[in-house]
C-alpha positions as CSV (number, residue, x, y, z in Angstrom):
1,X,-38.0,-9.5,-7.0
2,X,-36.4,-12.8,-6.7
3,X,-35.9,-15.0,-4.0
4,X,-32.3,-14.8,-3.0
5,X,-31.5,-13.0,-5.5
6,X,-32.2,-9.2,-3.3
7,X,-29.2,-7.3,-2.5
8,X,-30.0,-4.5,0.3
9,X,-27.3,-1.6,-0.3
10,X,-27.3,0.7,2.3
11,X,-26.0,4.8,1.4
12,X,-25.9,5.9,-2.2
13,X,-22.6,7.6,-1.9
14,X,-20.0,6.9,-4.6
15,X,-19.1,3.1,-3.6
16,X,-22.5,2.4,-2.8
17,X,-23.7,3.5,-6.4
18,X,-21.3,1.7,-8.0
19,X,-21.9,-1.1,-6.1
20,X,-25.6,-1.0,-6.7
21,X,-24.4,-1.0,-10.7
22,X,-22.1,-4.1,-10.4
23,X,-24.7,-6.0,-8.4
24,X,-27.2,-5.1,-11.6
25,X,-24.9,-6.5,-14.1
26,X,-24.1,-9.7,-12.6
27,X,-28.0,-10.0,-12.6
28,X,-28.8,-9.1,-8.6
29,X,-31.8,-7.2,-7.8
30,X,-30.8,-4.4,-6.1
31,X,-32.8,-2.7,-3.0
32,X,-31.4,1.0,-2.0
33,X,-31.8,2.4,1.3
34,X,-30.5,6.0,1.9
35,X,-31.2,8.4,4.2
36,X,-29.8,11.0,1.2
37,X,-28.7,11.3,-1.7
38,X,-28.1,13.6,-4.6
39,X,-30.6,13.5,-7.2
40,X,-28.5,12.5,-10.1
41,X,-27.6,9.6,-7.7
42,X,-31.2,8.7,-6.7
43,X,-32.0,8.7,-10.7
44,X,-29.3,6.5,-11.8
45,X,-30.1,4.1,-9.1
46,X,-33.4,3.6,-10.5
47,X,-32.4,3.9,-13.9
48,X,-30.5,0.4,-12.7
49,X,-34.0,-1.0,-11.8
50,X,-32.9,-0.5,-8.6
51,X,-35.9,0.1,-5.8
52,X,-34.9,3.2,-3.7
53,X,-36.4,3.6,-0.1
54,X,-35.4,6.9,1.6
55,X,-34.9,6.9,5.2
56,X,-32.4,5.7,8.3
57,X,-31.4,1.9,7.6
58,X,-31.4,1.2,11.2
59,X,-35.3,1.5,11.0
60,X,-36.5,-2.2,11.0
61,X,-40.0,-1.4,9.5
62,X,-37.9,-0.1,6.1
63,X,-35.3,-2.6,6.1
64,X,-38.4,-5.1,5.6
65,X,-39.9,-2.6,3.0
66,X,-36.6,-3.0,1.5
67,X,-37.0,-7.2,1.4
68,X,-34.6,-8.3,4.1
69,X,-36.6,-11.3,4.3
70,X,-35.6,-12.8,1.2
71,X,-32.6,-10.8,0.6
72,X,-29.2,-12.7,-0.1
73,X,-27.1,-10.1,2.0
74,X,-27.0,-6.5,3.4
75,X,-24.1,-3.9,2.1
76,X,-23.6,-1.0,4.1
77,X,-21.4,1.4,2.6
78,X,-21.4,4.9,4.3
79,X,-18.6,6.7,5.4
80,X,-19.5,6.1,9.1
81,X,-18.1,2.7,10.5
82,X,-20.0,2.8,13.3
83,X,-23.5,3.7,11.1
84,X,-22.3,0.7,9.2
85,X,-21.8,-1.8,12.1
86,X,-25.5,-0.7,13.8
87,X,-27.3,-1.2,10.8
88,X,-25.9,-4.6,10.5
89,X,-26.3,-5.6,14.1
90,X,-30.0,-4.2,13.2
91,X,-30.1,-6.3,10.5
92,X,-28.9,-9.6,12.1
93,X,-31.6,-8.8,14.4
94,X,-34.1,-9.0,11.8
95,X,-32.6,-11.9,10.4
96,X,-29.8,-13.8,12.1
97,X,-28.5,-15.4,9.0
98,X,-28.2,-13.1,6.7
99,X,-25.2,-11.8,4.5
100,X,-23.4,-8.8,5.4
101,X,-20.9,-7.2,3.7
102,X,-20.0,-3.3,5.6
103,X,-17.8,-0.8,4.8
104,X,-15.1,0.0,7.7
105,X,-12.1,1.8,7.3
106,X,-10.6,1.2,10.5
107,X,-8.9,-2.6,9.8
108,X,-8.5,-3.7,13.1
109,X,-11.7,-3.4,13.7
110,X,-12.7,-4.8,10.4
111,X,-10.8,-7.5,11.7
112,X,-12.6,-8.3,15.3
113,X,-16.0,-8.0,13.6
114,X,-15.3,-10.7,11.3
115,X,-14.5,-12.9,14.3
116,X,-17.1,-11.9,16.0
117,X,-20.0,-11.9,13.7
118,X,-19.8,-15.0,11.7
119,X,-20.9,-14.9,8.1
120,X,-19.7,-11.0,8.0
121,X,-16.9,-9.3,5.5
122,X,-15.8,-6.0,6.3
123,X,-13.7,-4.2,4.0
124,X,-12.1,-1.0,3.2
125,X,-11.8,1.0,0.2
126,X,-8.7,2.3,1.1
127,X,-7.0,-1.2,1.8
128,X,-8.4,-2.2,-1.8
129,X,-6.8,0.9,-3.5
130,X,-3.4,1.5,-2.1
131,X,-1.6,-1.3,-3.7
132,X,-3.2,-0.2,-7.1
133,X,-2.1,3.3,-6.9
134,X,1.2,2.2,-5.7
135,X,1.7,-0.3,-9.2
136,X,-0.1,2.8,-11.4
137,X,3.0,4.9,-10.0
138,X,5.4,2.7,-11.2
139,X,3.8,1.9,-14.4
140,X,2.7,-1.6,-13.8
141,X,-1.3,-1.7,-12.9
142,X,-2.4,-4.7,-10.6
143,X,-5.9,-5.6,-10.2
144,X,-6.1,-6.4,-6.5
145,X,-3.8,-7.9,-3.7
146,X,-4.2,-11.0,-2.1
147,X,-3.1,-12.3,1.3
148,X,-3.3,-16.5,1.2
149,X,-2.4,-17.5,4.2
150,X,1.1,-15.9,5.1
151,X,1.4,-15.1,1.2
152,X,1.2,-11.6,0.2
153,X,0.4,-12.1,-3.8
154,X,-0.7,-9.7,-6.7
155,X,-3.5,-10.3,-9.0
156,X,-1.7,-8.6,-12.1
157,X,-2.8,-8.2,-15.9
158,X,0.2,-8.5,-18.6
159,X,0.3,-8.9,-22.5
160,X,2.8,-11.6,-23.2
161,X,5.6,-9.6,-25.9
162,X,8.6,-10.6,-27.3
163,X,10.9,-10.2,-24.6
164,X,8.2,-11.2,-21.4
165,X,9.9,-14.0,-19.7
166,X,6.4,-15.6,-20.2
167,X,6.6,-16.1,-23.5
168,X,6.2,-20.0,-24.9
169,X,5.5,-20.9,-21.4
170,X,2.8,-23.9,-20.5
171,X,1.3,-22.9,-17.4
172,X,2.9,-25.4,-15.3
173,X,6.2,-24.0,-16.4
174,X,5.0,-20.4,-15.7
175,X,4.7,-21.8,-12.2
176,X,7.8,-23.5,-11.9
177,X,10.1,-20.7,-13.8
178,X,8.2,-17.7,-12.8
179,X,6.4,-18.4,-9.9
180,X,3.3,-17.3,-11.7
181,X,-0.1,-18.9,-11.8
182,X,-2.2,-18.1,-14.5
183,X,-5.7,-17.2,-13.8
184,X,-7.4,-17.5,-16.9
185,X,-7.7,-21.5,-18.3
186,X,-4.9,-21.6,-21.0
187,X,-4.9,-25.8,-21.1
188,X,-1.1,-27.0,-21.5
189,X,-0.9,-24.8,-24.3
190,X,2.3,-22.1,-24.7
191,X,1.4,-18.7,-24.5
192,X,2.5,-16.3,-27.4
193,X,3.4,-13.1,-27.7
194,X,-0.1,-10.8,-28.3
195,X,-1.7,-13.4,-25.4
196,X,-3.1,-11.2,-22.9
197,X,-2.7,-13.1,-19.1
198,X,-3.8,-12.6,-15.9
199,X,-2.0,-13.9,-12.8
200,X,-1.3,-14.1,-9.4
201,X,2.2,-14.1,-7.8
202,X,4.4,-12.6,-5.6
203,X,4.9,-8.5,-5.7
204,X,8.9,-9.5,-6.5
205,X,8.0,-11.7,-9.6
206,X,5.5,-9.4,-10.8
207,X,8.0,-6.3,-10.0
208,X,10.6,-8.3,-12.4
209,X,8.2,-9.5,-14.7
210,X,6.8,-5.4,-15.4
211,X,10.7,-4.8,-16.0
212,X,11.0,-2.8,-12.5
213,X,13.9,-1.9,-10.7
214,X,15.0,-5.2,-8.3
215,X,14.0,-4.4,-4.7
216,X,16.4,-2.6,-2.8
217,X,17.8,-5.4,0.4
218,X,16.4,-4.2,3.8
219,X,20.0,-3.9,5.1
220,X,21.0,-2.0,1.8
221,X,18.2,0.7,2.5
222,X,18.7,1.4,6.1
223,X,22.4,1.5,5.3
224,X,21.7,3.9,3.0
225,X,18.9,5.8,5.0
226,X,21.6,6.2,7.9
227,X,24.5,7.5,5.3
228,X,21.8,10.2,3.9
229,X,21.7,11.3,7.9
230,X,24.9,11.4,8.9
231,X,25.7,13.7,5.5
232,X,22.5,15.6,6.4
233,X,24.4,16.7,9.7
234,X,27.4,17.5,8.1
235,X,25.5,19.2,5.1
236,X,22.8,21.4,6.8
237,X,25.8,22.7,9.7
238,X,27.1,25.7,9.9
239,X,30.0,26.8,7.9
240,X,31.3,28.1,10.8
241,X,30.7,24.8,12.9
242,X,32.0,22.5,9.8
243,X,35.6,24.6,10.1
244,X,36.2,24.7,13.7
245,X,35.2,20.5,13.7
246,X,37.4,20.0,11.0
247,X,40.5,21.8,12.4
248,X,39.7,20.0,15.9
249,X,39.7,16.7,13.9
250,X,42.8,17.6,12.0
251,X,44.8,18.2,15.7
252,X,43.7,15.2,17.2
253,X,45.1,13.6,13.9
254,X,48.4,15.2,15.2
255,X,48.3,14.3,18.3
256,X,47.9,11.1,17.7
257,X,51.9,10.9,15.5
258,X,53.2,13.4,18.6
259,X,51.9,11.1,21.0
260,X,53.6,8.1,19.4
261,X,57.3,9.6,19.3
262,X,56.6,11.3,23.0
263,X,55.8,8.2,24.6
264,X,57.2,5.8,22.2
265,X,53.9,4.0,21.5
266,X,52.9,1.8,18.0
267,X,50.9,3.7,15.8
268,X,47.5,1.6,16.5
269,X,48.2,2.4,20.7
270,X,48.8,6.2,20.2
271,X,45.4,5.9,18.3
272,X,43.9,4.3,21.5
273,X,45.9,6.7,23.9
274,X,43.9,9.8,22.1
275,X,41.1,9.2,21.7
276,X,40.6,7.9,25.5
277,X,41.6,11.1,26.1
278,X,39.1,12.7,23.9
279,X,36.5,11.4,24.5
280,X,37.3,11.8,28.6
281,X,37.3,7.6,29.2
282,X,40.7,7.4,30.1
283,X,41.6,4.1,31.1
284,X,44.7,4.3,32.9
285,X,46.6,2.1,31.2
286,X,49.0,4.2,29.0
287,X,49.6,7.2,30.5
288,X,51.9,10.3,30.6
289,X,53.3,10.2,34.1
290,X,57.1,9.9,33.5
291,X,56.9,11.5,30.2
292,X,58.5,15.1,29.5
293,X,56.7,18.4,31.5
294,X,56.0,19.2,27.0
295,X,54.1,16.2,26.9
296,X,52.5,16.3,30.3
297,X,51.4,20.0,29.3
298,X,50.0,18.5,26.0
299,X,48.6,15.8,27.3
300,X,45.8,18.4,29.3
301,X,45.5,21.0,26.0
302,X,44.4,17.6,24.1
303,X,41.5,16.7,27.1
304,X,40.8,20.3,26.4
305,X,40.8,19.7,22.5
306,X,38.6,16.5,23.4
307,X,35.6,18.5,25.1
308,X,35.6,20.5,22.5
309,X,35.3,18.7,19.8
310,X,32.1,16.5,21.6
311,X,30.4,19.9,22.5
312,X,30.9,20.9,18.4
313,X,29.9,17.8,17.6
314,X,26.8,17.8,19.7
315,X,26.2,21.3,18.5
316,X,25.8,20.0,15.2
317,X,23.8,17.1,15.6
318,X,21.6,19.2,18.0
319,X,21.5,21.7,14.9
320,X,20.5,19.4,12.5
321,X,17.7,17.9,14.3
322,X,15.9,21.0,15.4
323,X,16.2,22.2,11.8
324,X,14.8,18.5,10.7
325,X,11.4,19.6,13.3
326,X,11.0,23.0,11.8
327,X,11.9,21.9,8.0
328,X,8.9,19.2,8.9
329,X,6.7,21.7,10.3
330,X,7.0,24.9,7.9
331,X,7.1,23.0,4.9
332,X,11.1,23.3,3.8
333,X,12.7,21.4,1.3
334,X,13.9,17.9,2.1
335,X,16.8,15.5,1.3
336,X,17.7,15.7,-1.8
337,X,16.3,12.4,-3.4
338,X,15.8,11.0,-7.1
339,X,13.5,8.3,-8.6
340,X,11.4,8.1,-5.6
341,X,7.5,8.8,-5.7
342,X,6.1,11.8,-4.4
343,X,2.6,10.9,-2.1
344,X,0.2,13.6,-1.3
345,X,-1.8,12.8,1.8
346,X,-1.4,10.5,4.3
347,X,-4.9,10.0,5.1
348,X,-5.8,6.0,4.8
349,X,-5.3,5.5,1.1
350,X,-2.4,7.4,1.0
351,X,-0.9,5.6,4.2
352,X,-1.3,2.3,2.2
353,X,0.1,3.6,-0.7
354,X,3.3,4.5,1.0
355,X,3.5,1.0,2.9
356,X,2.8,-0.5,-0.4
357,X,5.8,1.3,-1.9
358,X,7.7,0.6,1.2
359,X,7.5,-3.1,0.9
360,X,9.1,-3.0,-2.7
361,X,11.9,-0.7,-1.5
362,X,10.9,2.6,-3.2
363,X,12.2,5.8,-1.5
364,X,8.7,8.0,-1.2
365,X,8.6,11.5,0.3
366,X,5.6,12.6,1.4
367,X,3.5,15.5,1.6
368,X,0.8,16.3,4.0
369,X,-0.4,19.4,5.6
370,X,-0.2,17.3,9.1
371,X,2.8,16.2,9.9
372,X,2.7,15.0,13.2
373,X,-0.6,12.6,11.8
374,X,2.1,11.8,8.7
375,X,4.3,10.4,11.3
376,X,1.8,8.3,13.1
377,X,2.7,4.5,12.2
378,X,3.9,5.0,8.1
379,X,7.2,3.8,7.1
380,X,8.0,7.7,7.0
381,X,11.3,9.2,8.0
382,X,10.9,12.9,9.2
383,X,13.6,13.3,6.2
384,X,11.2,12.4,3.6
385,X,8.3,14.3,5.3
386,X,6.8,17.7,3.6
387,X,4.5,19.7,5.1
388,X,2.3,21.5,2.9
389,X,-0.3,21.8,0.6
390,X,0.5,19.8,-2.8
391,X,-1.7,22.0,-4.8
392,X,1.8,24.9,-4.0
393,X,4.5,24.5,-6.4
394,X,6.7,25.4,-3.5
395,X,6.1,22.5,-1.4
396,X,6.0,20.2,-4.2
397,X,9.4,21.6,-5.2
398,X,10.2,21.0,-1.5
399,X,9.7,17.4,-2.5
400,X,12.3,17.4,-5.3
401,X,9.5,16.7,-7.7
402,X,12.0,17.4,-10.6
403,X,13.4,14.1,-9.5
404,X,10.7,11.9,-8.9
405,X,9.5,9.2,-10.9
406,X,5.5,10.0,-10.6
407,X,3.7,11.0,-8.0
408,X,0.5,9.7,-6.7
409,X,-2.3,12.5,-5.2
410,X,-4.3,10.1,-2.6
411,X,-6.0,12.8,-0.2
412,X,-9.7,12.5,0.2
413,X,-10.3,16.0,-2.2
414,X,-10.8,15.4,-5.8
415,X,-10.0,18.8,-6.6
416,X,-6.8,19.2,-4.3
417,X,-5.8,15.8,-6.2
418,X,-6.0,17.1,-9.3
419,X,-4.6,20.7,-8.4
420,X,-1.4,18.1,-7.3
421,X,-1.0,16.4,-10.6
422,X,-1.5,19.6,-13.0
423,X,1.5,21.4,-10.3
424,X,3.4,18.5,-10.8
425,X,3.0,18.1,-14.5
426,X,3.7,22.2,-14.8
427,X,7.0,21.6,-12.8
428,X,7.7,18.1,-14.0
429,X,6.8,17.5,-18.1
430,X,7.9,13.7,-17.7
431,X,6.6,12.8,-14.4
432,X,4.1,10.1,-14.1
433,X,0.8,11.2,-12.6
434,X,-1.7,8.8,-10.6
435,X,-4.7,10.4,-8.4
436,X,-7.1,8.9,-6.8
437,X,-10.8,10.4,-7.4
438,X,-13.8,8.9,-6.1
439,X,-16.5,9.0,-9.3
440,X,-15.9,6.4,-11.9
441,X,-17.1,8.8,-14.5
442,X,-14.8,11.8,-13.8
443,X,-12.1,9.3,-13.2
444,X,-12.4,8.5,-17.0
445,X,-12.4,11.9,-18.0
446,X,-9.5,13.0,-16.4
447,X,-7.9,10.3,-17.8
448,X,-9.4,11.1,-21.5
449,X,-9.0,14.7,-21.0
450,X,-4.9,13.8,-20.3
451,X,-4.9,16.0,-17.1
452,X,-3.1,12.8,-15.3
453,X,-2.2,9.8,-16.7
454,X,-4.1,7.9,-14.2
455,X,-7.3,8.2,-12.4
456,X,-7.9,5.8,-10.3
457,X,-11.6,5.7,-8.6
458,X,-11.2,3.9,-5.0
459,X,-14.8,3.4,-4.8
460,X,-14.8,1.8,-8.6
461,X,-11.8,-0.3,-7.7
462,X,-13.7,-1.7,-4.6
463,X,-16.9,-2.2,-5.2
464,X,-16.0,-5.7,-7.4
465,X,-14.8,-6.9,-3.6
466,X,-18.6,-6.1,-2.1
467,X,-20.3,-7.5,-4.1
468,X,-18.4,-10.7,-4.8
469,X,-18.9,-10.9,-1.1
470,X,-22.4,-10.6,-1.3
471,X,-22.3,-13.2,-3.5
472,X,-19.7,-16.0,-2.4
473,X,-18.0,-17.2,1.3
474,X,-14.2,-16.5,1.7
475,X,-13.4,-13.9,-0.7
476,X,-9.8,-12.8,-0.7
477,X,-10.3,-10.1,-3.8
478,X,-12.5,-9.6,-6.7
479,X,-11.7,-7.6,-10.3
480,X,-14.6,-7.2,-13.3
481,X,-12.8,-8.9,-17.0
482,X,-14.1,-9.0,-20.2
483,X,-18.1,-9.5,-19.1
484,X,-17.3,-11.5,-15.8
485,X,-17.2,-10.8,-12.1
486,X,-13.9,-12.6,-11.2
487,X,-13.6,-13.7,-7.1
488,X,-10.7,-15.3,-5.5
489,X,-12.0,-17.6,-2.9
490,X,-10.1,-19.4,0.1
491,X,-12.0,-22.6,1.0
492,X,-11.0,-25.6,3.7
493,X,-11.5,-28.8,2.4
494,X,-14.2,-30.5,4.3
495,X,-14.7,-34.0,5.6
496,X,-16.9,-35.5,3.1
497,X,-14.3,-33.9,0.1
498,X,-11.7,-36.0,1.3
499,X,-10.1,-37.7,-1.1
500,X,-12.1,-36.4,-4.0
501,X,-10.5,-34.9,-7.3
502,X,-9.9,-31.0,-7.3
503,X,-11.8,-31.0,-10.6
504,X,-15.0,-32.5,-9.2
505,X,-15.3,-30.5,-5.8
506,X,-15.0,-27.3,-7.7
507,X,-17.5,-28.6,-10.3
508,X,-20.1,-29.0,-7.6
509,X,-19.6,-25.5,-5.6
510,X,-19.3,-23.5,-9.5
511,X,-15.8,-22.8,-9.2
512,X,-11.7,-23.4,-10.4
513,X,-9.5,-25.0,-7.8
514,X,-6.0,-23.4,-8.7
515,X,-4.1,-24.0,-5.6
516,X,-3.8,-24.7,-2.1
517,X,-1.3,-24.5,1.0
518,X,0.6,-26.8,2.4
519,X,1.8,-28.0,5.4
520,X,4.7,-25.7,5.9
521,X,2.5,-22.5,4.7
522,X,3.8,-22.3,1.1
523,X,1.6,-22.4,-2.1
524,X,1.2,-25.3,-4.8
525,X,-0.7,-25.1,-7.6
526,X,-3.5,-27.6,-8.1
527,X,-4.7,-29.8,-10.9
528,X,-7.8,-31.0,-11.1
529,X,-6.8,-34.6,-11.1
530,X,-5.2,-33.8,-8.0
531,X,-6.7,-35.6,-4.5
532,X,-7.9,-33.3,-1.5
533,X,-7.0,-33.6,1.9
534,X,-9.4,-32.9,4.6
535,X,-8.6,-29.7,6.2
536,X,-6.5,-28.0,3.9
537,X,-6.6,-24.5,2.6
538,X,-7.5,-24.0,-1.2
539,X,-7.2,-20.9,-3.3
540,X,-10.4,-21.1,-5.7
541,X,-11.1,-18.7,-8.5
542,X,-15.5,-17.9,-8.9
543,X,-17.0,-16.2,-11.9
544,X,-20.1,-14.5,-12.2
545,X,-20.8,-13.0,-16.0
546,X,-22.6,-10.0,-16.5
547,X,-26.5,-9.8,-17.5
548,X,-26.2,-6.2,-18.0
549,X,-23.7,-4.2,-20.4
550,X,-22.2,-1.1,-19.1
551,X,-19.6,1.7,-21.2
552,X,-16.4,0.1,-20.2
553,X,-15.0,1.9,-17.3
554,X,-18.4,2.9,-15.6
555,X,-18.3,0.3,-12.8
């Protein structure tokens, strides 16, 4: 094998096969170590020229069978974060500079290792696939996300039609109208309709861009969320409760003009008089002391009518919230919402599903058979929570699925997934249907068979990020397009680049410089006649084509 050109993948479980494949196609040899596999797995491994070595890859003597000593990095991609963290802290121990690239779904964690171990990346697959199952939902596909500094951008892919606002745009004027920068090299030309694009920008210009709904204001939404509760009390209250509220309500109303000729009060200080009174405050300051004995009487059937009218009141509310806990627990229907996107399973691709759909202001409801876990840090209201399996036409029903504009099926079952989708489909003919499977291959034909409209494989929309790490510092996100291995980079300009051209620094490290940060933490887009400044952030954009040809959609 080639000297620095060894890749050490650690499991043969769906992401690590795929990444094995990517890694042959960009031309990497590829060294597999797995304590088990299945033998279709173990066969197309080495059917990629891959060299397979079975065993624990915390053993030292077979990570050096495998070539650690002239491997360019490590991948460990098991289920088990803390499997993946010992075998890299074994692997540093064998060689303190080497690569690593691990698997760990826990993100904060992710986070403190790549502090901690310098010249690590760890990633998760479900990080990497919630924002594209959100975008699949709502009919506009992204590629990746990407976080540049405190910029939350989109890596999306668009043909350029008649009515795109894109159309006869120079890239510079994409940027400047659109707030879109164009990924692939299109000169200062003007882009036509047919041109097929891909760009980065924010998730509101690529929302409007894909035609979607403008994003709801934050204010507008928990307006809205608190006007849906306060009809849900009245709504889900007994009839009997509703009647006796709304004849209180209609005597205090009385009280209020009686209370204005008795004591010969304005209108807006009768008002105040009552509902002091009602709501057992009572100030002092108007009072019926030298009133008539009537009015006196009155005065006590209205504090009366007053505790009354809490103690229905509080009935109510009490009433609605209990029925809220049990709706939530047994699986009853919820609010009754339209448009929104129906989520089954909260594990940790489903939970950044919903927070992706959260952060463009679409109304989810979600389904899980845990509710209490579906509670547990989501932007989920117990409203818009339905316990249950997804697979049941009731709970889905429960869900309002009638009225939904797609649902997404993101639990960690490929066959309760699908069960979702062909429910929803039964009960729903023009729903849009997304689920999240984790073979490339049966992804394609569920997709091909038309049993959803998308299948999305979370281990094939990841593995681009592994190995691009393998492969290149500071990755933010990586996508495969038309033969390459595309890898967005984040670079700091270093002492000796001072002053020197965009163009030629990214000449010498292989790359395109297409932006960078400035000083007050917004993005500008970079030309490569542009001069660097020591220190600064840059946003570069790697390629890596492929040496191997695959059947589109098998990596």
């Amino acid at each position: 094998m080639n000297e620095q050109r060894l890749v050490i993948v650690c499991g043969l479980g769906n992401l690590g096969l795929r990444v094995a494949e990517l890694a042959a196609r960009v031309g990497l040899s590829v060294s597999v170590v797995t304590k088990e596999a299945r033998e279709d797995r173990l066969r197309e491994a080495r059917g990629l020229g891959a060299e397979v070595h079975l065993g624990d890859a915390r053993d030292g003597a077979l990570l050096r069978k495998a070539g650690i000593d002239r491997a360019l990095a490590l991948i460990s991609t098991t289920h088990d974060d803390l499997l993946n963290i010992e075998t890299g802290l074994d692997a540093r121990r064998l060689r303190a500079e080497l690569r690593l690239v691990l698997r760990i779904f826990d993100q904060n964690l992710a986070a403190s290792l790549e502090e901690t171990l310098g010249g690590a990346r760890a990633l998760g697959a479900s990080m990497l696939a919630g924002p594209l199952l959100a975008f699949e939902a709502l009919g506009a596909p992204v590629l990746g996300a990407v976080d540049f500094g405190e910029n939350p951008l989109l890596i999306g892919r668009r043909e350029v039609d008649a009515s795109s606002a894109l159309r006869g745009l120079t890239p510079e004027e994409a940027w400047n109208r659109c707030g879109v920068l164009l990924l692939e090299s299109h000169a200062d030309t003007s882009l036509a309709a047919g041109d097929s694009v891909t760009l980065l920008t924010t998730r509101a210009s690529y929302a409007s861009l894909c035609g979607l709904p403008k994003r709801k204001r934050a204010s507008l939404t928990r307006l809205v969320r608190l006007g849906r509760r306060v009809l849900g009390i009245w709504t889900s209250s007994a009839r009997g409760l509703r009647a006796v509220f709304l004849m209180l309500l209609a005597l205090i109303a009385v009280s209020i003009f009686l209370f204005q000729r008795a004591l010969d009060l304005k209108l807006v200080d009768a008002y105040y008089y009552v509902l002091t009174t009602v709501t057992t405050v009572g100030y002092g300051d108007i009072s019926p002391r030298d009133a008539s004995s009537f009015t006196k009487v009155y005065a006590t059937f209205v504090m009366v009518l007053g505790s009354m009218t809490l103690a229905v009141l509080y009935a109510m509310v009490t009433d609605f919230v209990i029925r809220e806990r049990v709706r939530a627990t047994l699986g009853g229907p919820g609010p009754a919402l339209s448009k929104h996107v129906v989520v089954v399973g909260l594990g940790n691709v489903g939970y950044r599903t919903v927070d992706e759909l959260a952060r463009l202001g679409i109304e989810t409801t979600v389904v899980d058979r845990d509710p209490d876990r579906a509670l547990l840090g989501a932007d989920v209201e117990q409203g818009s929570l339905v316990a249950g399996d997804g697979r049941l036409p009731a709970t889905l029903s429960a869900a309002h699925i009638e009225h939904a504009t797609a649902l997404v099926a993101a639990t960690g079952d490929d066959a309760a997934n699908l069960g979702a989708a062909l429910t929803a489909r039964r009960l729903a003919p023009r729903v849009r249907t997304v689920v999240r499977v984790f073979d490339g291959d049966f992804a394609r034909k569920v997709e091909e068979g038309g049993l959803a409209n998308v299948a999305l494989s979370s281990s094939r929309a990841a593995a681009p990020a592994f190995v691009a790490a393998a492969l290149f510092e500071g990755v933010l996100a990586a996508y495969t397009r038309e033969g390459d291995l595309v890898a967005l980079l984040e670079s700091r300009v270093s002492q000796m680049e001072d002053g020197m051209l965009a163009g030629e620094s990214a000449h010498a490290k292989g790359t395109r410089c297409i932006a960078r940060l400035t000083a007050t933490g917004s993005i500008e887009p970079l030309a490569p006649d542009a001069r660097l400044r020591n220190g600064e952030r840059l946003l570069c954009l790697a390629r890596r084509p492929f040496v191997v040809r695959r059947e589109p959609g098998s990596a």
